[in-house]
C-alpha atoms as an extended CHARMM CRD file, in Angstrom:
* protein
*
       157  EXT
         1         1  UNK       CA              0.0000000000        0.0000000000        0.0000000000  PROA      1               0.0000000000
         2         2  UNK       CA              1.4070000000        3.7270000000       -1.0390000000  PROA      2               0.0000000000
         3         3  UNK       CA              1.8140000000        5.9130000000        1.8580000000  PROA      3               0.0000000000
         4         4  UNK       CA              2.4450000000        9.3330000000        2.9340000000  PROA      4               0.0000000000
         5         5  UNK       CA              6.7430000000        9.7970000000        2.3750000000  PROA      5               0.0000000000
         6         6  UNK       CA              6.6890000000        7.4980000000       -0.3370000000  PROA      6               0.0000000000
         7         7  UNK       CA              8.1490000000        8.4800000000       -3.7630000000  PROA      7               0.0000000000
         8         8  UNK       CA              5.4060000000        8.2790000000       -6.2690000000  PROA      8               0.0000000000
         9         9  UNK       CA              5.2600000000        4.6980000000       -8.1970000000  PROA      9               0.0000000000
        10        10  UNK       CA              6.8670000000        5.4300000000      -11.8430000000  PROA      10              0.0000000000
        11        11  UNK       CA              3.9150000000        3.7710000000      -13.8140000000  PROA      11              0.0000000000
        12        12  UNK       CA              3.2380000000        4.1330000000      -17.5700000000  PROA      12              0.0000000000
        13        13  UNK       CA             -0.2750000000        5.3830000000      -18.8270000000  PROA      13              0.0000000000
        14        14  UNK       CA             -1.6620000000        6.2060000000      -21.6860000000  PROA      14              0.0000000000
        15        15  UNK       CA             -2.5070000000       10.3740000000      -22.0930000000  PROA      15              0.0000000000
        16        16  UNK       CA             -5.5830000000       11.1440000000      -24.3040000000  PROA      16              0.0000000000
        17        17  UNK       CA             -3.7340000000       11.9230000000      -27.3920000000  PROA      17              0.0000000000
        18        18  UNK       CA             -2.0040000000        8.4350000000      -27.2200000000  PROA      18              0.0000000000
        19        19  UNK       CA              1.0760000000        9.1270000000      -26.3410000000  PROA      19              0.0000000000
        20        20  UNK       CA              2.8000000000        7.7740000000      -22.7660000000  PROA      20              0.0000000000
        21        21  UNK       CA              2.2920000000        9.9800000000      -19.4980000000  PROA      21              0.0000000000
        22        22  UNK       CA              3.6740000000        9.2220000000      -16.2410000000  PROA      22              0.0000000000
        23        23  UNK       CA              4.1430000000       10.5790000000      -12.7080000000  PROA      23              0.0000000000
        24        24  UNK       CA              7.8830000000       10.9700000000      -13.3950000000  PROA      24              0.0000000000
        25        25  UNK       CA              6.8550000000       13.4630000000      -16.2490000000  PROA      25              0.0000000000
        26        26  UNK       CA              5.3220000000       16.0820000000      -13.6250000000  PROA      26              0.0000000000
        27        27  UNK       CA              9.0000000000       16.3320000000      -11.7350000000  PROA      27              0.0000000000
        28        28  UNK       CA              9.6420000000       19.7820000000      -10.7560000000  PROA      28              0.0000000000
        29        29  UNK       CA              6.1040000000       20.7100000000       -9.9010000000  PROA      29              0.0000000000
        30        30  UNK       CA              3.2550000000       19.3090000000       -7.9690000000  PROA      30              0.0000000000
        31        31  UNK       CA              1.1180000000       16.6200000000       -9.2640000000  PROA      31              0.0000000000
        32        32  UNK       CA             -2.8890000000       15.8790000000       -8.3320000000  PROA      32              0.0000000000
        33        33  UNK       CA             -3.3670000000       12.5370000000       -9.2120000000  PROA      33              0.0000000000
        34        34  UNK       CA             -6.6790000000       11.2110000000       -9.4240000000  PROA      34              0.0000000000
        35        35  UNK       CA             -8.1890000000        7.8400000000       -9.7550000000  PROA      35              0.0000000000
        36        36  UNK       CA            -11.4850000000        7.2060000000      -10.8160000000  PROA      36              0.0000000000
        37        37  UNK       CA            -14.2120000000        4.5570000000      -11.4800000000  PROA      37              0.0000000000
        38        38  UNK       CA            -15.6360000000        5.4000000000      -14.8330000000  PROA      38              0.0000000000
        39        39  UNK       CA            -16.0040000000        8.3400000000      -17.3860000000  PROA      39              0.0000000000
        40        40  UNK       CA            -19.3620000000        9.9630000000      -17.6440000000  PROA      40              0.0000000000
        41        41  UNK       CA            -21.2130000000        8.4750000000      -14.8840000000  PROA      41              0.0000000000
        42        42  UNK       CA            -22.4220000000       10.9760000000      -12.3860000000  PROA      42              0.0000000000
        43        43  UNK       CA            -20.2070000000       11.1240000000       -8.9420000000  PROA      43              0.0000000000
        44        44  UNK       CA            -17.0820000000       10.8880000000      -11.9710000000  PROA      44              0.0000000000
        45        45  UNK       CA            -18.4090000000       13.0780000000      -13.5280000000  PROA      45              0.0000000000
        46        46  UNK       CA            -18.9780000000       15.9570000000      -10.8800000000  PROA      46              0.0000000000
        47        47  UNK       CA            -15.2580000000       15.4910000000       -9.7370000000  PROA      47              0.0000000000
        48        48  UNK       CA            -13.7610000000       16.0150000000      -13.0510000000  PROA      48              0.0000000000
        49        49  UNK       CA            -15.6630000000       19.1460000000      -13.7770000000  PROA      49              0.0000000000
        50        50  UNK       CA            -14.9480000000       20.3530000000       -9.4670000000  PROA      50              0.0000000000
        51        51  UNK       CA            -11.2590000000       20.1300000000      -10.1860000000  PROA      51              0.0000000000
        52        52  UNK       CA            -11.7210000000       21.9910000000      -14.1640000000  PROA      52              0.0000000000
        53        53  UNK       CA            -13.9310000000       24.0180000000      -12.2180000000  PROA      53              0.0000000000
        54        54  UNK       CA            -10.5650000000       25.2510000000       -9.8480000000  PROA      54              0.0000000000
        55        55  UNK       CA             -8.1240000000       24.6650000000      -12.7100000000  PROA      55              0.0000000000
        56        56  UNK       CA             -6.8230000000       27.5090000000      -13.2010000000  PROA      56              0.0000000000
        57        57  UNK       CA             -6.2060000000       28.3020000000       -9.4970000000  PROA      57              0.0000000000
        58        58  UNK       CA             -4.2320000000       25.2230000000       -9.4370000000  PROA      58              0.0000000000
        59        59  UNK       CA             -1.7450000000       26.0630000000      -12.1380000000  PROA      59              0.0000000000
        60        60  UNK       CA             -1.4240000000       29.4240000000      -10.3380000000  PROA      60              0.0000000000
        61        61  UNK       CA             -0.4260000000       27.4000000000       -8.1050000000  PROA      61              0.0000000000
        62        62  UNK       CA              1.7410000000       25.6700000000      -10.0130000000  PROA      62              0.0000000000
        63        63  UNK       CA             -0.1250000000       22.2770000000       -9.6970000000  PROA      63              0.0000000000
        64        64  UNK       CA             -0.8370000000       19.9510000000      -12.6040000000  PROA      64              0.0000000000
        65        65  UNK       CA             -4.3350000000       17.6780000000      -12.2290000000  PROA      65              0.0000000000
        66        66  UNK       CA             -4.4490000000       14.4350000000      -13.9660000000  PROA      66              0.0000000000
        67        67  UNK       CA             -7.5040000000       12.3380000000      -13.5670000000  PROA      67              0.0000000000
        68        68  UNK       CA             -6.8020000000        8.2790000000      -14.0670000000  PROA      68              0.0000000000
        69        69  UNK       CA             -9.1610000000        5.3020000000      -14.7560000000  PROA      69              0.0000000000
        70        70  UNK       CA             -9.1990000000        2.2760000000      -17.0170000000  PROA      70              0.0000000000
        71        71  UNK       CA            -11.1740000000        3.7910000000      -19.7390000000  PROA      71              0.0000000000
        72        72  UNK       CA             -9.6720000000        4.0010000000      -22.9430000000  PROA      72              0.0000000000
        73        73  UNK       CA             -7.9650000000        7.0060000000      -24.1690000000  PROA      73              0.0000000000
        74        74  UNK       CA            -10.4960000000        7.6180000000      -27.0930000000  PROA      74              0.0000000000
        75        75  UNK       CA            -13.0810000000        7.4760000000      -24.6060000000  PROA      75              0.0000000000
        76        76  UNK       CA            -11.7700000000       10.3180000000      -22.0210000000  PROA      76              0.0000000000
        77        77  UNK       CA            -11.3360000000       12.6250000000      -25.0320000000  PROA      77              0.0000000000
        78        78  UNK       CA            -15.2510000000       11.9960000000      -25.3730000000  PROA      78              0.0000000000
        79        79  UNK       CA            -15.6990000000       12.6810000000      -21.9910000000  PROA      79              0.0000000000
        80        80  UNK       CA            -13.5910000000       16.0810000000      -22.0880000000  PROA      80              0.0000000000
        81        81  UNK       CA            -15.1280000000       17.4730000000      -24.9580000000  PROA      81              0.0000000000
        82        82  UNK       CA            -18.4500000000       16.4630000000      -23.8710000000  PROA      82              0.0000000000
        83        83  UNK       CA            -17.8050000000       18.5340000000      -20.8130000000  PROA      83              0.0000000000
        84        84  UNK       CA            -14.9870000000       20.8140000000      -21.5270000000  PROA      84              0.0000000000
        85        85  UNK       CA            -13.4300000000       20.0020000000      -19.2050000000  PROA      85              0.0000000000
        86        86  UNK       CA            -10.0830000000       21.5250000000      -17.9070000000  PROA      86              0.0000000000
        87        87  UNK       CA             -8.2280000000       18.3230000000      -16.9870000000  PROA      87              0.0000000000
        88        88  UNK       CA             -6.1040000000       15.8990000000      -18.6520000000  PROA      88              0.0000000000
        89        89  UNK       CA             -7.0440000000       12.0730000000      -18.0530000000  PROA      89              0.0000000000
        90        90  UNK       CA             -4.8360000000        9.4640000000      -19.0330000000  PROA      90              0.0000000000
        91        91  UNK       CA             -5.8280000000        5.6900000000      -19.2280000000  PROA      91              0.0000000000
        92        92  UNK       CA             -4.5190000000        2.7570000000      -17.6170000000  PROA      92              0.0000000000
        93        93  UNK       CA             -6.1520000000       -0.1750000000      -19.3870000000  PROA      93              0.0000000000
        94        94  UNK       CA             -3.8420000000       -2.8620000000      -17.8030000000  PROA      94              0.0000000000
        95        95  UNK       CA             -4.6390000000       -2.0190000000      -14.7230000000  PROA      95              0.0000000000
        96        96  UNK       CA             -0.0460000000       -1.2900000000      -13.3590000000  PROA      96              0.0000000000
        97        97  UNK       CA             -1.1970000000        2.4340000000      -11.9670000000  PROA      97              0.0000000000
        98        98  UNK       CA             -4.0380000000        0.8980000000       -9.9560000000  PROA      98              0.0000000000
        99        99  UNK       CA             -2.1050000000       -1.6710000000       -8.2050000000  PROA      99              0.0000000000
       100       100  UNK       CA              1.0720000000        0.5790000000       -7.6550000000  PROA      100             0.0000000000
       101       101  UNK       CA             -1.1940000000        3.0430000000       -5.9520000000  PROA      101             0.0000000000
       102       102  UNK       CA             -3.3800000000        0.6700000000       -4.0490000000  PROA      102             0.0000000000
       103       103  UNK       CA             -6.7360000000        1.7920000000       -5.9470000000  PROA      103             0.0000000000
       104       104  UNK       CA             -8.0910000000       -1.2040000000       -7.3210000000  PROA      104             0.0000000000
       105       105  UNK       CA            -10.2010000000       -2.7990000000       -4.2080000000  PROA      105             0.0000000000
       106       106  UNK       CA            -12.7950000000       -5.3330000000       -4.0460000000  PROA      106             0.0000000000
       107       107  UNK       CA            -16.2910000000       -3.2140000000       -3.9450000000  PROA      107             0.0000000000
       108       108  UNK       CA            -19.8100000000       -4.0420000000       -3.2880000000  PROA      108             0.0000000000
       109       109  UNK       CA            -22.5130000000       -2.8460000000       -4.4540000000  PROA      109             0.0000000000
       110       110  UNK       CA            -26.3190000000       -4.3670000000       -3.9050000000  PROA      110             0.0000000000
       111       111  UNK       CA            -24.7340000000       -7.1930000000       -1.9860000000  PROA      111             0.0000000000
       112       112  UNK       CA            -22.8690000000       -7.9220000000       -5.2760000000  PROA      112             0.0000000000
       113       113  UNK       CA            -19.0640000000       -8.2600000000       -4.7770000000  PROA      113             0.0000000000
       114       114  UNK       CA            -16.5270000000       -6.9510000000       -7.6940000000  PROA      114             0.0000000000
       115       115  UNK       CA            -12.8280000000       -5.3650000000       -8.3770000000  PROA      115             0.0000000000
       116       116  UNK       CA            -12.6800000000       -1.9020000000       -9.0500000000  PROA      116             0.0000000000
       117       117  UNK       CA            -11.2960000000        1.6200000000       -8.7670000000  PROA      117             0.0000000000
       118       118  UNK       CA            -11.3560000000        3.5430000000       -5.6500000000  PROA      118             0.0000000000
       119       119  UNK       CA            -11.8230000000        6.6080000000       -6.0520000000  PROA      119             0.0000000000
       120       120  UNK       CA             -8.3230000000        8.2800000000       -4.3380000000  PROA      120             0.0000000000
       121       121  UNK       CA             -6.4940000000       11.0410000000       -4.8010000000  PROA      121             0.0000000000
       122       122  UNK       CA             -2.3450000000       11.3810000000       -4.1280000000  PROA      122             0.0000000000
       123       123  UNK       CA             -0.8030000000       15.1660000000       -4.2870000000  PROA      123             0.0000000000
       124       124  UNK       CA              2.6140000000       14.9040000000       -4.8660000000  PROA      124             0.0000000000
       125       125  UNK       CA              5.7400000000       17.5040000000       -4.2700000000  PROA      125             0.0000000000
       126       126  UNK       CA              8.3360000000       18.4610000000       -6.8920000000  PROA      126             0.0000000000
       127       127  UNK       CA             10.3330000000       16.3810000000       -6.0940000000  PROA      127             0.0000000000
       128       128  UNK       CA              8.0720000000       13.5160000000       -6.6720000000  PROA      128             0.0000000000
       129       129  UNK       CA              7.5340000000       12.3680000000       -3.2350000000  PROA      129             0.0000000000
       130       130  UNK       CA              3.7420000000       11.5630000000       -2.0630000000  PROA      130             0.0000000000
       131       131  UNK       CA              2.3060000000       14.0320000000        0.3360000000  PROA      131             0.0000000000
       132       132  UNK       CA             -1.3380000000       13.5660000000        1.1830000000  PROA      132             0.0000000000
       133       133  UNK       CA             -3.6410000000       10.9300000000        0.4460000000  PROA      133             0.0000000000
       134       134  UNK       CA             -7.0620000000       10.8580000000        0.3180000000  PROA      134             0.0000000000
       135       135  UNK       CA             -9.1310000000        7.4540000000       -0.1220000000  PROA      135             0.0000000000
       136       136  UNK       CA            -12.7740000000        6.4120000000       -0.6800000000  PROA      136             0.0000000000
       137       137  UNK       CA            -13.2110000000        9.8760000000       -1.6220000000  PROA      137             0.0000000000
       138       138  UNK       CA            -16.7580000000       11.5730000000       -1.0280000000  PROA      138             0.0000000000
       139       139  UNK       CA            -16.8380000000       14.4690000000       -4.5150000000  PROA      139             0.0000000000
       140       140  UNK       CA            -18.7700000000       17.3270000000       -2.7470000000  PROA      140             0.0000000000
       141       141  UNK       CA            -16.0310000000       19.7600000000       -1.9530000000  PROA      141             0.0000000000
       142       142  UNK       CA            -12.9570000000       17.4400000000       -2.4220000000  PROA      142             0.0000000000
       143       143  UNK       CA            -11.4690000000       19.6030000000       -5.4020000000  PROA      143             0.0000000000
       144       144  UNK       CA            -11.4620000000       23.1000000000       -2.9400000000  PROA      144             0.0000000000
       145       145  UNK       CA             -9.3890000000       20.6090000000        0.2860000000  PROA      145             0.0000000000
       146       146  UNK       CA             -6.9030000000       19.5320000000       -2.4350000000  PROA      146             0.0000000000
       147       147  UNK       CA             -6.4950000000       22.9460000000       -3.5090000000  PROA      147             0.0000000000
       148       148  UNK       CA             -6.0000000000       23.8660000000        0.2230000000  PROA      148             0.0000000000
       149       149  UNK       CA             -3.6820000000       20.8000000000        0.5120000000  PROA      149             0.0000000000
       150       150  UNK       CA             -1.7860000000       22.0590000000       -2.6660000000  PROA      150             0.0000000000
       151       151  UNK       CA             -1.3930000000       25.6640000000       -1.4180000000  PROA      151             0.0000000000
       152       152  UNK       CA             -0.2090000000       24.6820000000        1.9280000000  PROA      152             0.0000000000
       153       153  UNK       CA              2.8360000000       22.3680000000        0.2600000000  PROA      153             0.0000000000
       154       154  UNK       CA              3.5200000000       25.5460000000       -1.5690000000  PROA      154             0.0000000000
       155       155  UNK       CA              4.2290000000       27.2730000000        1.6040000000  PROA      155             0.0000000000
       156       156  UNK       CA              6.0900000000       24.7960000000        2.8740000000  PROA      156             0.0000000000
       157       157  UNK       CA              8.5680000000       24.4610000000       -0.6520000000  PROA      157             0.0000000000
């Protein structure tokens, strides 16, 4: 399990335009990482367009946002432009970032047991080391104590 003081896991995803993105690439400035269960289904949904919402506040900030899930790239690119949203997703189909970062759990839902994602987020320093964690997220007002969480690092840097 990733904790607190932990470098961030170097895993390879996919970016929306197809081409590799990783932690590593984010290296000299902070990092929101999100994982999430699904594109366009409503509690995703809402915390995709909280954190495009507060964007621009976090690259004031000097804070990058990526949101992660298993959908495929094609289909987050959907899912942006559907919503404009503000935030680059990346996809990680075989399922390396969700295991590196503890996400994928066993769920339940309707007495029904399953795998799936978590929904988690990880802020990371510049100099790539984990900082806060926040797991089995709840989306109303998550995005505005990350961007707390973010601004405090800053002060700290």
């Amino acid at each position: 399990m990733l904790n607190e003081g932990d470098p961030v896991p170097d895993v390879k995803l996919e970016g929306m335009e197809g081409k590799p993105v990783s932690p590593a690439d984010f290296k000299g400035n902070k990092l929101v990482l999100y994982f999430y269960p699904k594109d366009d289904t409503s509690g995703c949904t809402k915390e995709a367009q909280d954190f495009s919402a507060l964007a621009d506040e976090f690259a004031r900030d000097g804070t990058w946002i990526l949101g992660v899930s298993k959908d495929a790239a094609a289909k987050h690119k959907k899912f942006v432009d559907k919503y404009e949203l503000k935030v680059s997703l990346a996809s990680d189909t075989d399922g390396t970032a969700c295991e590196a970062f503890g996400t994928w759990v066993e769920k339940s839902m309707y007495g029904r047991k399953y795998m799936g994602i978590e929904r988690a987020t990880f802020l990371v320093d510049r100099d790539g080391i984990v900082k806060r964690i926040w797991r089995k997220v709840s989306v109303p007002g998550h995005a505005e104590e990350v961007l707390a969480a973010a601004r405090e690092l800053a002060a700290e840097q």
